[in-house]
N, C-alpha and C positions, 0 to 999 in steps of 0.2 A: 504494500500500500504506500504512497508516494506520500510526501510533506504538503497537507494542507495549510498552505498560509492562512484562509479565511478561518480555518477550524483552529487553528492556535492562537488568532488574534482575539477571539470569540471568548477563546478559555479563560484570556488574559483579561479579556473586556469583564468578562464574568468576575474575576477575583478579584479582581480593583472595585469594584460595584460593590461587594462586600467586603473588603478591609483586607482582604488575606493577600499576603504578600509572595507564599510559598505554601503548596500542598504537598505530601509524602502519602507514596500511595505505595500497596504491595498486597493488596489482592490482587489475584491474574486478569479478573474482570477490567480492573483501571488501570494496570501497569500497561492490558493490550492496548484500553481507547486512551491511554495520552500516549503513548511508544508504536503503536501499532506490531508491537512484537508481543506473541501470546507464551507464556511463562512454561517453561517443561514441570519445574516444579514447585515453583510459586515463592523462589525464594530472592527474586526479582524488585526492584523500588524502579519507579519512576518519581522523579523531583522536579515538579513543577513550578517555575516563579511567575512570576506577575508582569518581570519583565528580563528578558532575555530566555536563552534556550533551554527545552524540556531535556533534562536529564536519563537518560536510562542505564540504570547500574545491574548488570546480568553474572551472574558467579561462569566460573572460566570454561567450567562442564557443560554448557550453553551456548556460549559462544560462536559456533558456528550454526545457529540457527537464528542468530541475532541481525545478521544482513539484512533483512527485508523489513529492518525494522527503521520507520520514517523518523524515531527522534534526531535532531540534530548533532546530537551528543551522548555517542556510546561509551561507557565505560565498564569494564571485566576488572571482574576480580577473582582473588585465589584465594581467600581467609576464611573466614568467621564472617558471616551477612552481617549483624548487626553491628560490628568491628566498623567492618569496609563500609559498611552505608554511614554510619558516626562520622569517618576521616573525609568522606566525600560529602556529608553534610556542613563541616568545617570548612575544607576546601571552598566551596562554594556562597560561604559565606549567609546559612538560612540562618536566617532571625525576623525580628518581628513575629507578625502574624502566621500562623502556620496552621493549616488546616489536615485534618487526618480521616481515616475511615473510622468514625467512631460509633457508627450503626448499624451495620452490615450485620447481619444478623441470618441472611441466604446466602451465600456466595456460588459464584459460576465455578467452574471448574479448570481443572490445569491441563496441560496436552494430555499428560499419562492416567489424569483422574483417577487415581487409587487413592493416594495419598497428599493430600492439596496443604498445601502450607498455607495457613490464612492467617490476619491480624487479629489478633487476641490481646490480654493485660499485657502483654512480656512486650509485645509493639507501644503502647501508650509510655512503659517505661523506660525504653528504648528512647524514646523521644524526649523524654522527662530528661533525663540523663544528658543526651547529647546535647539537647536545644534548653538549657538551665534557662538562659536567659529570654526567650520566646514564647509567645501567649498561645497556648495550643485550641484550638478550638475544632468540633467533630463541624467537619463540612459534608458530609453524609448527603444532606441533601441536596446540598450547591453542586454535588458528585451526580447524582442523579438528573436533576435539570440542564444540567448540560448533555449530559447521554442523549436523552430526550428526541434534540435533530440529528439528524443524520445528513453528513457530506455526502459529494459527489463519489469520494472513494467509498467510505461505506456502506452508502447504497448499492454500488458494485458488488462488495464484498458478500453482502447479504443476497444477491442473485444469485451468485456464485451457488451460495451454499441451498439457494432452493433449487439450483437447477442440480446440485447432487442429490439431494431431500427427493426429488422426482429421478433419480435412477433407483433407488432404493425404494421406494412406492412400486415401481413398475415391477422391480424382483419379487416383492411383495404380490403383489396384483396375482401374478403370475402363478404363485404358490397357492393359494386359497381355492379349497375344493373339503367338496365331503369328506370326514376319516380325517384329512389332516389336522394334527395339532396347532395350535396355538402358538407356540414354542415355535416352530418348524417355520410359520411363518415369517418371527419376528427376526429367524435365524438368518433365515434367507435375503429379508431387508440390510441386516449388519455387515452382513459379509460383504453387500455390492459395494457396499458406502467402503468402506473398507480397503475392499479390491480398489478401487476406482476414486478413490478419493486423492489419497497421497500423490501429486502431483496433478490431477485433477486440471483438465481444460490448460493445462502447463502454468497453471496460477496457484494451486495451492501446495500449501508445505505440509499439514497436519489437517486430520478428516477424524470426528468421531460422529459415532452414532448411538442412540439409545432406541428401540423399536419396542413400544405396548401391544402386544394385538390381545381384544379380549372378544369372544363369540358367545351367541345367544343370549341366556341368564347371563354371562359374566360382562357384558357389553351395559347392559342396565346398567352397570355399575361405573360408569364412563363418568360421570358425574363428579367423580366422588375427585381431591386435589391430589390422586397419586393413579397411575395405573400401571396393573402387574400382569404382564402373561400367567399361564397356567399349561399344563399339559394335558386339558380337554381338547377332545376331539370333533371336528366342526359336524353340523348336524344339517340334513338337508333344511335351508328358507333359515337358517341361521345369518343374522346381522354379526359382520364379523368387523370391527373396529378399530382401527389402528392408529395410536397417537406415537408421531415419527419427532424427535427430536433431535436434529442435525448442527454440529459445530464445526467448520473452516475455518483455522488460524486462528480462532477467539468470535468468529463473528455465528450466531447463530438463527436456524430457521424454525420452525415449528408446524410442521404440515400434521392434519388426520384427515381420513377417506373413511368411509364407510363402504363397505363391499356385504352380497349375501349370497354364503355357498349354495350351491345350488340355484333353485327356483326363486327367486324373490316374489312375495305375496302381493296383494293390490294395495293392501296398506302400506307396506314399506314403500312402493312406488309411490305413493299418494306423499310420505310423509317428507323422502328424499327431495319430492317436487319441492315442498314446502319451503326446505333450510337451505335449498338454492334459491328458492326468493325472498326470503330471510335473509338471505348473505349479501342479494343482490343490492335491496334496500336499504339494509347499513351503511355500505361499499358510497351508497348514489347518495345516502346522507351527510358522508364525511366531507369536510371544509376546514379553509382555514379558520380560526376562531371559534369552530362551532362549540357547542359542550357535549360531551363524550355521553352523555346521557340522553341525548336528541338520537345519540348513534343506535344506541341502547334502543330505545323506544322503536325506533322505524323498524328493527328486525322483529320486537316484539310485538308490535299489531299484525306484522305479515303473520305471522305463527298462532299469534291467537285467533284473527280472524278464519283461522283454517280449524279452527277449530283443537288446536295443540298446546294452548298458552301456558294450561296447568303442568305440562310435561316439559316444558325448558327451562330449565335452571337456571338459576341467578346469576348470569356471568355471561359476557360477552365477549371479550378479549383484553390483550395485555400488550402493555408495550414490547418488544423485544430488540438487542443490539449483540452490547459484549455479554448478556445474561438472555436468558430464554424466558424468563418474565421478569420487567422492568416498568417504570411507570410509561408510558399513563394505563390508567384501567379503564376500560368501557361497562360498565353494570350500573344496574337502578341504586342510585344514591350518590353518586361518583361526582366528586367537583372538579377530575381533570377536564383541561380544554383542548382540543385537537388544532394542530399545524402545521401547517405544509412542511413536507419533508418528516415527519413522524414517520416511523414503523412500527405496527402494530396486527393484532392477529383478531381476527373475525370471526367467533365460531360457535354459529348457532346450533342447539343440540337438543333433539327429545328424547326423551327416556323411560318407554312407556310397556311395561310387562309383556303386553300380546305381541309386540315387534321386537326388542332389545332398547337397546340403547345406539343413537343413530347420529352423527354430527358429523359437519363438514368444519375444516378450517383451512385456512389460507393467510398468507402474511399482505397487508395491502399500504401503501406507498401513500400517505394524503398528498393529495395538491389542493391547489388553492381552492377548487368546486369536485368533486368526487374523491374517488382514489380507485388506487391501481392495484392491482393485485400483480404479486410479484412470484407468485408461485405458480409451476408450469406444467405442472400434472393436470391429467384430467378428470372430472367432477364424475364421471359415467358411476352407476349403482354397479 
C-alpha cells in the first residue's frame, strides 16, 4: 500500500484538533492502518506525531516482510520491545500529549493468529516509565474515528480481499450437497483462501481465513454474535449458511451467502427474495450525512412488509477496515452517521424454525447518494 499524503495529513489534522501531540500504538489492528504493515506477531509500535513522520519500529524476525510497509520511517530492532520502543521513544523526542490504546477491549488479529500480542497494564506502564514527563491520555476513540474513512489505497485493499472472500464462497458453493458435512464445507472454503491467497492477484503478502457454515436447525442459530461449524450432515431443503471472514495484509472483508442443499422450498424462495430487497433498500438509503438508522429502517419495512419483520434480528451491519467489526453500527437505536467513503457491511437476516436461519451480506462503499457494494460473489439461493 503506497504513502497517503491526504490520509496522514488527516491523522495529523485529527490530533492537533484534540491536543495530542504523539500516539503509540501496538495492537496489529493500528500498527497496520498508521504503517500499513500488518504485525507477524504483534510485537510491532507505530509512533505517531502531530507533526513530522509516522514511525514504525518492527523487531528484526520481521523485517523482511516490512517492505511494503508505506510508513516513512522504518526502524528494526534486535532486543527486548519494550527496551527498543523506550530508546526510540527518547530518540524521537515524544513528550507532551500522548495518546495510547486504552480501550480496546476486541482486538483484530496478527498474520499467524495463534498467539496475538496485544496492549494490556505492562503497555500503560511501559509508557508511564518511558514518557515520566508526558500526559498520557487513552485516544481509543480519536483511534476509531479516524479508521472510520477509508482512502483510495484502502479501498483497494478491501477489494482485494472481497475478491478472494469470493474465490473461497465459490469452493464453498461448490461443496454443498446432501450427506455433506458442515465441516467439509467450511474446509473447502479455507483451503482456496489459502491456496490462492499468498501472493494473490501479485498484491498480496498474507491471506487468512475463518469459514462458519451452519445447516438446517443449526442455521436458526445465525443470529446469535458467534458462529460455529458442527459435523452434521446437510439434509435435503436444508438452508445451509455460511459466514466467510477474510483478512489480506491486515485489511478485512466479511461476506455470508445462504445456499439450500438440495430442493429449496417456496418459502425459502419467497424469503431469499425478500433480504435481496432488504439489502437493496438499505444499499439505495445510504448517503453522505445520512443516520445509520434511516439505513436500519428502509431494510426493515422491506422485510416487514413481506410479512418477516418478527424474524430479523436486531442488527444490520458494522463498520469494517483493519478489524472485521469496527464503528459505525447500523441497528434500531444507533446515533452513528454515515459518509462517503465509509465501509461497512449490510446484512439482512431471518431466522424462522420452518426454513432455518437465512441472511445475505455484502460489504458496501457509501458515496455521496447510495452505495456500492464491493463484494463480487453472486447472490443466486
Amino acid at each position: 500500500m503506497r504513502l497517503e499524503t491526504e490520509k496522514v495529513e488527516r491523522i495529523r489534522g485529527m490530533l492537533r484538533e484534540n491536543g495530542i501531540d504523539y500516539l503509540v500504538c501496538r495492537n496489529s489492528e493500528n500498527v497496520t492502518y498508521f504503517s500499513g504493515y500488518w504485525p507477524i506477531r504483534g510485537w510491532s509500535f507505530s509512533i505517531v506525531p502531530a507533526e513530522g513522520d509516522i514511525v514504525l519500529l518492527a523487531p528484526d524476525y520481521e523485517a523482511e516482510f516490512t517492505e511494503k510497509a508505506w510508513a516513512p520511517d522504518i526502524r528494526i530492532y534486535d532486543g527486548e520491545p519494550y527496551e527498543e520502543a523506550g530508546k526510540t521513544l527518547k530518540e524521537m523526542g515524544v513528550s507532551g500529549t500522548v495518546g495510547y490504546e486504552g480501550s480496546f477491549e476486541t482486538i483484530a488479529g496478527n498474520v499467524i493468529g495463534v498467539e496475538n500480542a496485544h496492549v494490556g497494564f505492562q503497555h500503560l506502564e511501559f509508557l508511564n516509565d518511558a514518557l515520566s514527563g508526558a500526559e498520557l491520555v487513552d485516544a481509543t476513540d480519536l483511534i476509531l474515528e479516524m479508521r472510520k474513512v477509508k482512502t483510495p489505497a484502502e479501498i483497494e485493499a478491501m477489494r482485494l480481499a472481497a475478491d478472494l472472500c469470493s474465490e473461497g464462497l465459490e469452493a464453498a458453493y461448490n461443496k454443498v450437497d446432501v450427506d455433506v458435512r458442515e465441516t467439509e464445507v467450511a474446509a473447502a472454503c479455507e483451503k482456496t483462501i489459502y491456496e490462492e491467497g499468498f501472493g494473490y492477484k501479485g498484491r498480496a503478502q498474507h491471506a487468512r481465513a475463518f469459514a462458519f457454515v451452519m445447516s438446517g436447525p443449526q442455521s436458526y442459530k445465525a443470529p446469535r454474535p458467534y458462529n460455529i461449524c458442527s459435523p452434521r450432515r446437510m439434509k435435503d431443503g436444508d438452508a445451509v449458511l455460511i459466514e466467510l471472514n477474510t483478512c489480506v495484509d491486515g485489511y478485512w472483508c466479511d461476506l455470508t451467502r445462504t445456499w439450500v442443499a438440495g430442493t429449496p422450498s417456496e418459502e425459502q424462495k419467497e424469503v431469499w427474495d425478500l433480504l435481496l430487497a432488504g439489502e437493496r433498500a438499505a444499499i439505495d438509503a445510504i448517503g453522505d450525512g445520512v443516520d445509520s438508522i434511516e439505513v436500519d429502517s428502509a431494510a426493515r419495512e422491506v422485510i416487514g412488509r413481506g410479512g418477516y419483520g418478527e424474524y430479523f434480528p436486531a442488527f444490520l451491519g458494522h463498520g469494517i477496515g483493519v478489524a472485521c467489526h469496527e464503528p459505525p453500527f447500523i441497528k434500531p437505536g444507533s446515533e452513528d452517521v454515515l459518509h462517503r467513503n465509509y465501509l461497512h457491511s449490510v446484512e439482512p437476516g431471518i431466522s424462522k424454525r420452518s426454513i432455518g436461519g437465512m441472511r445475505i451480506e455484502d460489504i458496501v462503499l457509501d458515496l455521496e447518494t447510495g452505495g456500492e457494494s464491493i463484494s463480487t460473489f453472486h447472490r443466486d439461493l
